[in-house]
C-alpha positions in Angstrom: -10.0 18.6 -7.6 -8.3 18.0 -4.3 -6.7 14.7 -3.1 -10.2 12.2 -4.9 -8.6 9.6 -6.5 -11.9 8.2 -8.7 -12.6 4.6 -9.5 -10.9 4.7 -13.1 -7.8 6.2 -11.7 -7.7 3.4 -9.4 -8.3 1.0 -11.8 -5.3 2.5 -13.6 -2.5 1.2 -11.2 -4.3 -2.1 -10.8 -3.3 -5.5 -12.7 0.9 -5.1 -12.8 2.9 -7.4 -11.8 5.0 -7.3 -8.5 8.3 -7.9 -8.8 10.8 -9.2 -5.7 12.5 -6.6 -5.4 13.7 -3.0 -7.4 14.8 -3.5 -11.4 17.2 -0.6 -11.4 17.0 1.8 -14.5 17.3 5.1 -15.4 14.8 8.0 -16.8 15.5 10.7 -19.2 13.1 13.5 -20.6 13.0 13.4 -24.0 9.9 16.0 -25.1 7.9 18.5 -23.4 4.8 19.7 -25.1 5.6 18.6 -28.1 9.2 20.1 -28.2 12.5 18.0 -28.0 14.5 18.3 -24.7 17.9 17.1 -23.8 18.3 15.7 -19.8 20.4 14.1 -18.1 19.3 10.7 -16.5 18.5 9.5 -13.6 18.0 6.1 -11.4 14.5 5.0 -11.6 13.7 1.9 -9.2 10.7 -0.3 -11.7 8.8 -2.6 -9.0 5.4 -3.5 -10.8 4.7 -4.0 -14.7 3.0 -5.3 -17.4 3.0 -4.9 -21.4 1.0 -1.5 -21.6 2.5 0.1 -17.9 5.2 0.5 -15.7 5.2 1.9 -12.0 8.5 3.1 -10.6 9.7 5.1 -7.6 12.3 8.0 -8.7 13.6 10.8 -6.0 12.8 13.2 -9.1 9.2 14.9 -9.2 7.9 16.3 -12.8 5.8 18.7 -13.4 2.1 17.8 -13.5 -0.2 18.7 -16.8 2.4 18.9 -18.7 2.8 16.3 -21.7 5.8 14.7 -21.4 7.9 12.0 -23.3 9.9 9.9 -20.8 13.0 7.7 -21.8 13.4 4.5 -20.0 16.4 2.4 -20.3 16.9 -0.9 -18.8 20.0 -3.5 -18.5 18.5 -7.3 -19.3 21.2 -10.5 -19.8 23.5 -7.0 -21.2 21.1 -6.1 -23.6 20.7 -2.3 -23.5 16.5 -1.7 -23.9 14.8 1.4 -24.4 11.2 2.2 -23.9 9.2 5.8 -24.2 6.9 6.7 -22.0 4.3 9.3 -21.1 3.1 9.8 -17.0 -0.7 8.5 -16.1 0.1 9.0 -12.7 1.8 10.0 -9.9 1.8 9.3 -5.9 4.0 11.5 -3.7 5.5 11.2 -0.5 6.6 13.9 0.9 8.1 12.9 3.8 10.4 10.5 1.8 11.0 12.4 -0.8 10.0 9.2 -2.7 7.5 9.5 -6.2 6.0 7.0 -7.3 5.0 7.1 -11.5 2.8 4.8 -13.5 3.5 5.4 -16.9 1.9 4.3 -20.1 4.3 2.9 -22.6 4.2 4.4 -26.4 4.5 1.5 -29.0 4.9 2.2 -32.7 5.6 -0.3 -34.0 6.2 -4.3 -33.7 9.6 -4.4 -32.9 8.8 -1.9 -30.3 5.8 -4.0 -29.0 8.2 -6.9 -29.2 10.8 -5.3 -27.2 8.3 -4.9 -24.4 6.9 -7.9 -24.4 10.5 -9.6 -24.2 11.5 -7.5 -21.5 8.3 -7.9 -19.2 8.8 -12.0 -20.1 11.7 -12.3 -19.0 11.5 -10.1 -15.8 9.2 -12.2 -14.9 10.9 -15.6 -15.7 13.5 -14.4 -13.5 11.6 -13.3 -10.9 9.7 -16.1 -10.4 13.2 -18.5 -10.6 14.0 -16.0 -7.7 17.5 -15.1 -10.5 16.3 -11.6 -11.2 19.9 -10.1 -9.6 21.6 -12.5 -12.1 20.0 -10.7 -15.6 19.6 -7.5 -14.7 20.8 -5.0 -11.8 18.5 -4.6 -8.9 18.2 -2.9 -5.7 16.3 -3.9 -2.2 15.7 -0.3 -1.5 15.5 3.2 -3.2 19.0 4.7 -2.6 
């Protein structure tokens, strides 16, 4: 298949929103094909979103074509959130050693659909009041 990047997949990391500057998380494995994992974390740097996808930089590259259930976990106004995940895409840059993911969030149920929601609004209330830094921890750069 090469480097092509098609229309759809294009279309995939389209229509997030941008935030300011880095929401600071961190990203856990939590299945692999099917089969329960235990990880330890690591940072993950969230700088676009919406209620159905992320897109994050992380210094960690995964394995590609393999089905695998991320764990997100995010600080907002000290509220501890978690959110599951599974990899749509991936952009790599090498030279950084930087990886960019859009992930597709798994909902099950209303409360979890809820949660989302509630985080994405309020990232984006705080955003736009430029008061991001003041609910959750951020970061200007990947470090």
């Amino acid at each position: 298949m090469g480097n092509e990047t098609t229309l759809d997949e294009l279309a995939e990391w389209e229509g997030l929103y941008r935030i300011r500057n880095y929401v600071v998380g961190s990203m856990t494995i939590l299945k692999v094909a099917g089969k329960e994992v235990t990880t330890g974390s690591t940072p993950i740097y969230l700088d676009e979103l919406n209620g159905e996808k992320f897109r994050f930089v992380s210094k960690v590259l995964l394995p590609e074509n393999k089905e695998i259930l991320l764990g997100l976990r995010f600080t907002i106004s000290e509220k501890v959130l978690d959110f599951k995940a599974t990899i749509k895409g991936v952009r790599i840059n090498e030279k950084k050693k930087r990886y960019t993911y859009l992930v597709g969030l798994v909902m099950q149920d209303d409360k979890e659909i809820m949660n989302v929601l509630s985080f994405v609004n309020k990232i984006q209330l705080a955003n736009k009041q430029k008061k991001l830094r003041n609910v959750t921890l951020t970061a200007i750069e990947v470090e």
